[in-house]
C-alpha positions as CSV (number, residue, x, y, z in Angstrom):
1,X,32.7,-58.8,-10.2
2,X,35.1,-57.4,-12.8
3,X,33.1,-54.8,-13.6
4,X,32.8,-53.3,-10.4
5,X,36.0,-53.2,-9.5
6,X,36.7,-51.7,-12.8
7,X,34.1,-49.2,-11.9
8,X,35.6,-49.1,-7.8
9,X,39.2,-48.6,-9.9
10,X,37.5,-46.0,-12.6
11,X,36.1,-43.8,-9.5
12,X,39.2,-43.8,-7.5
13,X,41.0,-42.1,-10.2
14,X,38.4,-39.3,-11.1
15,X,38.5,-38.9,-7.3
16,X,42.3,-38.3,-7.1
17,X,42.2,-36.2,-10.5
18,X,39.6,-34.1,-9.0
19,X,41.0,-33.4,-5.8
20,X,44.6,-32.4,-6.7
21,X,46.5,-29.2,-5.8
22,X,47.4,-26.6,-8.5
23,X,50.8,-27.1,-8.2
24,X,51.5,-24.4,-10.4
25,X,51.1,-21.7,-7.6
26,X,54.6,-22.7,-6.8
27,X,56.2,-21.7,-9.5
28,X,56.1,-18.1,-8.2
29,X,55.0,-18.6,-4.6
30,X,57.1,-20.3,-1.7
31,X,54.6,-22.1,0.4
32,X,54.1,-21.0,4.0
33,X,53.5,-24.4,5.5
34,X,53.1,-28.2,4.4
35,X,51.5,-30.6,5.4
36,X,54.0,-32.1,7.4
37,X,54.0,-29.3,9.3
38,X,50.6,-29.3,10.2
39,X,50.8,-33.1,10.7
40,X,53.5,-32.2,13.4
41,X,51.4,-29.3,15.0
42,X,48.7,-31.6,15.1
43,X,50.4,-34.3,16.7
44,X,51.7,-31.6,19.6
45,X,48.2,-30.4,20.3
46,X,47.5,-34.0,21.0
47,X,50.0,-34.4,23.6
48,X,49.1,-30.9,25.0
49,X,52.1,-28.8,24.1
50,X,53.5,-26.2,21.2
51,X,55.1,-27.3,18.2
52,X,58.6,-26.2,17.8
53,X,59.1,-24.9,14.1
54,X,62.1,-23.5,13.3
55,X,62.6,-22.4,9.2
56,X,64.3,-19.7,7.4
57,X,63.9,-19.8,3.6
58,X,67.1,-19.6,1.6
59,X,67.2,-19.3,-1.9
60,X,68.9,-21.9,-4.4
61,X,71.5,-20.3,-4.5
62,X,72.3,-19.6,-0.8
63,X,72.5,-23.4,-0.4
64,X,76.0,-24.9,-0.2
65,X,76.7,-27.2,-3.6
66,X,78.1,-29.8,-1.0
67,X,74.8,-30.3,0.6
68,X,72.9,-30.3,-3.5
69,X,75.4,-33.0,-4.0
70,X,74.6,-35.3,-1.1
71,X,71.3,-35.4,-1.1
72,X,70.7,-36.3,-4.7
73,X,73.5,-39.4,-3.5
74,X,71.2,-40.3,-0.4
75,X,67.7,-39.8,-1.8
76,X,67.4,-39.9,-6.3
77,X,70.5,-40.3,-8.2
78,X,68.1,-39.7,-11.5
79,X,66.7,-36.8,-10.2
80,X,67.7,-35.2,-13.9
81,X,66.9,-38.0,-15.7
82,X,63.4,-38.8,-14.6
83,X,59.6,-37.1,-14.6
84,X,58.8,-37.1,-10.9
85,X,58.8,-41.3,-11.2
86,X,61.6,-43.5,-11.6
87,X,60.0,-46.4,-13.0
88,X,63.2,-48.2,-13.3
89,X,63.6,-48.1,-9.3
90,X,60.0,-49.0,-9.1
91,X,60.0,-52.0,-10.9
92,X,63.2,-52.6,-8.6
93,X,61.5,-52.0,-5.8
94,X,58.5,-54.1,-6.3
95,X,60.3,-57.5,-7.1
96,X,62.5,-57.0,-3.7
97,X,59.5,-56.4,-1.9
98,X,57.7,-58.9,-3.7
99,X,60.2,-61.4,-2.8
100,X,61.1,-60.6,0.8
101,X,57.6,-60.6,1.6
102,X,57.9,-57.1,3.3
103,X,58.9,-53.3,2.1
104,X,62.5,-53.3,2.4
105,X,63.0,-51.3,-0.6
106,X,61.9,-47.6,-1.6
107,X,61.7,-46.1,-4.8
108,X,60.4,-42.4,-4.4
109,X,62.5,-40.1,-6.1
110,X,62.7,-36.3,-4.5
111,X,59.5,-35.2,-6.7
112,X,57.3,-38.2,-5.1
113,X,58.8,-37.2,-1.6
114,X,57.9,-33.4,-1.5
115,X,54.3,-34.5,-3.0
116,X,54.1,-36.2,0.0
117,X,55.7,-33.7,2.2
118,X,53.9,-30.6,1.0
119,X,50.0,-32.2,0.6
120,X,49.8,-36.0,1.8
121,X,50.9,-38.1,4.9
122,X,53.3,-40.5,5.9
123,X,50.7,-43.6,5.2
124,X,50.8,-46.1,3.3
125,X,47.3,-46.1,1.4
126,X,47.6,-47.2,-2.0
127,X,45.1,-44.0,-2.8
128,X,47.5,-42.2,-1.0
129,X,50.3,-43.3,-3.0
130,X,48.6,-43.1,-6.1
131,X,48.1,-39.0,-5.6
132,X,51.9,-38.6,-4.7
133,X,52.5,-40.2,-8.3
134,X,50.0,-38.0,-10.1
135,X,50.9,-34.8,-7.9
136,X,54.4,-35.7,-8.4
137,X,54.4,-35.7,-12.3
138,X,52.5,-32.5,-12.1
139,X,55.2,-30.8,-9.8
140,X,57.4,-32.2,-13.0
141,X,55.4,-30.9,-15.9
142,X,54.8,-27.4,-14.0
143,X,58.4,-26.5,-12.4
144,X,61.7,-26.7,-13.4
145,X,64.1,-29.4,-11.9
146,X,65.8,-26.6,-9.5
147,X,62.6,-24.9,-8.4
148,X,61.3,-28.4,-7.4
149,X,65.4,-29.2,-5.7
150,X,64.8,-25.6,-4.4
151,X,61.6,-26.1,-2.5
152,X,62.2,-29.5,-1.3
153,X,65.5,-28.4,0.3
154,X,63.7,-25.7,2.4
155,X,60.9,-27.5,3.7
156,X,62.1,-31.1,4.6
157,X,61.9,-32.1,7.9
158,X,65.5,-32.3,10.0
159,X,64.5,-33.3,13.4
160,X,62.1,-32.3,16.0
161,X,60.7,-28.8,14.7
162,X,63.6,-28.4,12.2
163,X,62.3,-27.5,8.8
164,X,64.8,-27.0,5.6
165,X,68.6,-27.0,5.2
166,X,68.9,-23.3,6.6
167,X,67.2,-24.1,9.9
168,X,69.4,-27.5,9.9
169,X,72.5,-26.0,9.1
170,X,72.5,-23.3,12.2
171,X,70.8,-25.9,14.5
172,X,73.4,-28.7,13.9
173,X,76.5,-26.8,12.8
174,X,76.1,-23.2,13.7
175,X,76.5,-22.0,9.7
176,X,74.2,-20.7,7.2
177,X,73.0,-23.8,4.7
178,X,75.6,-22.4,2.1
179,X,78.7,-22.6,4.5
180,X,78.2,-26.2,4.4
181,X,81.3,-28.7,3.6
182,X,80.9,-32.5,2.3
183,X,81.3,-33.6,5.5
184,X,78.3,-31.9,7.7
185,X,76.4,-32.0,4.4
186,X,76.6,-35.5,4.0
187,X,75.5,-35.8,7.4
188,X,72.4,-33.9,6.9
189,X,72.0,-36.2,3.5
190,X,71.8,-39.3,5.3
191,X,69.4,-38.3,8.1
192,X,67.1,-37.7,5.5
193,X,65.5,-41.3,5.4
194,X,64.1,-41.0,9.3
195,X,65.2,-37.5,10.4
196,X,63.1,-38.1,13.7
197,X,65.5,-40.8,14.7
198,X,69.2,-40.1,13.2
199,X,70.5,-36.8,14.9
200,X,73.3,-35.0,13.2
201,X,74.2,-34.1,16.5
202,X,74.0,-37.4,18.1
203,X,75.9,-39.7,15.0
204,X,75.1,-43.0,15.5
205,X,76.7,-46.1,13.7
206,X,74.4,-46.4,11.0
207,X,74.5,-42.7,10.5
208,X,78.4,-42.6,10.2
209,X,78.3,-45.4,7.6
210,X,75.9,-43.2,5.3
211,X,77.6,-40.5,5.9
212,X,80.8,-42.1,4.4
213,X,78.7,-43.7,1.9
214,X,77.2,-40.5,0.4
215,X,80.7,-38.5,0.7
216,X,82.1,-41.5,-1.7
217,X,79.4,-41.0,-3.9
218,X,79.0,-37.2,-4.0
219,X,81.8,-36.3,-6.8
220,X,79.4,-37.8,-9.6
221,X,77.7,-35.8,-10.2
222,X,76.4,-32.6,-12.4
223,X,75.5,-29.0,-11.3
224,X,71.9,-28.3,-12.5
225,X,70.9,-24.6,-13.0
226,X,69.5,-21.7,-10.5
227,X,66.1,-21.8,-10.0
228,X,64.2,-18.6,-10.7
229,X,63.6,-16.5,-7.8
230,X,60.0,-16.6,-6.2
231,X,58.5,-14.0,-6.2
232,X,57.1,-14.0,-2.7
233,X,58.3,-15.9,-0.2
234,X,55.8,-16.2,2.9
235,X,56.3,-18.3,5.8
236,X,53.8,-17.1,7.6
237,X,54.8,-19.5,10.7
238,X,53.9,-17.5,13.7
239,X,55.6,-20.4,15.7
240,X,58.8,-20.2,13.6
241,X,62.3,-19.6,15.2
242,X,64.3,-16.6,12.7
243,X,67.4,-17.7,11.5
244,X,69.6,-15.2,10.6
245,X,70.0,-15.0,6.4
246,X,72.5,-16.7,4.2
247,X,75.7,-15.6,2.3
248,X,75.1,-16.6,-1.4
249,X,77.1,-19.8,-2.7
250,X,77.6,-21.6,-6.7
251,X,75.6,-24.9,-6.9
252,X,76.0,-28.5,-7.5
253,X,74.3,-32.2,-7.8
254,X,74.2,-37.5,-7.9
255,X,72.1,-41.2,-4.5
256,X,72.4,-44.1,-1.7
257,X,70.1,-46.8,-1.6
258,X,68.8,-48.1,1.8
259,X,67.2,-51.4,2.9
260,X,64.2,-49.5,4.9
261,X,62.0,-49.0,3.2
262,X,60.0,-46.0,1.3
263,X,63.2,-43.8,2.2
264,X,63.1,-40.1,2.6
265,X,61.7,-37.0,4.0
266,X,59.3,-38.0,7.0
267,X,60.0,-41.7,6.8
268,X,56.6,-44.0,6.3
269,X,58.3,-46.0,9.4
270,X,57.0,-44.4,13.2
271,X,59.9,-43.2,14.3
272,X,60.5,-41.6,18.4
273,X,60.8,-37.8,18.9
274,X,64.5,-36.8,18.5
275,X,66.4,-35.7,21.2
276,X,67.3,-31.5,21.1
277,X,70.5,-31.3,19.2
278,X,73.9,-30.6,20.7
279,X,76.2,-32.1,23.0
280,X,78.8,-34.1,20.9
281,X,80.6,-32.1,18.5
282,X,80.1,-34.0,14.9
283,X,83.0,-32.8,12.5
């Protein structure tokens, strides 16, 4: 009995080894689409209509330093300090659960999250999870920090159709992603962990209270180097809504923790559709 799940165990890792991206394309290459993206077409052919997609990519340094800063508060405070896995927050993370019975902790760190984002799914599979950690350590050993910040800042989901901090920052404020202050970009930080159901637009009470959370938070923290330029940058989107380009901006960089879960960019959770954006005026 040992011995075959030993084998079982033995196969399922060859599998996942075999099967895993070549990450390193992305060192020079901006990818056109994730799989997020075609998660989200897929799920609007289902219910007979278009997906909305609306994305612009921005380069590192056209996004503001405020909005840098706040997301490393809401989603990996040891973004700098780890290899795609913060095994410290995992251990964490596995004795709450452990105890409550229940995920009410997360522990992906913003290399685990756009391994998801870019070639996985929301679910929960333990294979699942086990290629985010491998894909995620590759991302680590094959980019540098920024490039890895870089792309998971343009192609994180925002809302309904709304891809990347360019697209989010026109859509919610009306200003290119480096116009951003601490206060609109904290916003945007702490919509991250379920961006279908918190609306920038819309703040709710919860929101608010991560908002002010992250904003407390977002002065620790260091600025890490540009990211090298890629040198192409298709979007091929068809679909996609142009946002008009960015004005250049400086940089900048520290995290929140949450009691829901696997936190982050397209939320494990099911969430509703969000609302279209607008109506109450946020800052």
């Amino acid at each position: 009995m040992l011995a075959a799940a030993a084998a079982i165990g033995f196969g399922a890792v060859v599998y996942t080894y075999l099967t895993l991206p070549d990450v390193r394309l992305l060192a020079a290459t901006d990818p056109s689409t994730t799989a997020f993206m075609e998660l989200r077409a897929a799920e609007a052919a289902r219910e007979g209509r278009s997906a909305r997609r609306v994305q612009r990519w921005v380069p590192y340094s056209q996004i503001s330093p405020a909005l840098k800063r706040a997301v490393l508060v809401a989603e990996d405070a040891a973004f700098w300090d780890h290899e795609g896995v913060d095994y410290e927050e995992l251990r964490a993370s596995i004795r709450v659960n452990w105890e409550q019975g229940r995920a009410v902790r997360g522990a992906s760190t913003i290399t685990q999250q756009l391994a998801k984002n870019l070639y996985l799914s929301p679910s929960r599979n333990p294979l699942r999870k086990l290629r985010e950690l491998v894909i995620a350590r590759r991302l680590e050993a094959a980019l540098p920090k920024a490039r890895i910040f870089e792309i998971y800042l343009n192609v994180i989901e925002w809302g309904d159709g709304i891809w990347g901090a360019e697209a989010a920052a026109r859509t919610y404020f009306g200003v290119p992603a480096s116009a951003l202050n601490a206060e609109q970009s904290a916003l945007l930080a702490g919509a991250i962990i379920n961006p279908r159901t918190h609306n920038p637009a819309r703040v709710t009470p919860r929101l608010r209270r991560r908002q002010q959370i992250i904003l407390s938070r977002m002065g620790e923290v260091t600025p890490p180097p540009l990211a090298p330029l890629a040198a192409t940058a298709p979007l091929d989107a068809p679909a996609a809504e142009a946002v008009a380009p960015a004005a250049p901006s400086d940089i900048v960089a520290d995290p929140l923790p949450d009691a829901a879960g696997d936190a982050g960019v397209g939320d494990d959770a099911p969430a509703e559709q969000q609302p279209p954006p607008a109506e109450e005026p946020v800052l």
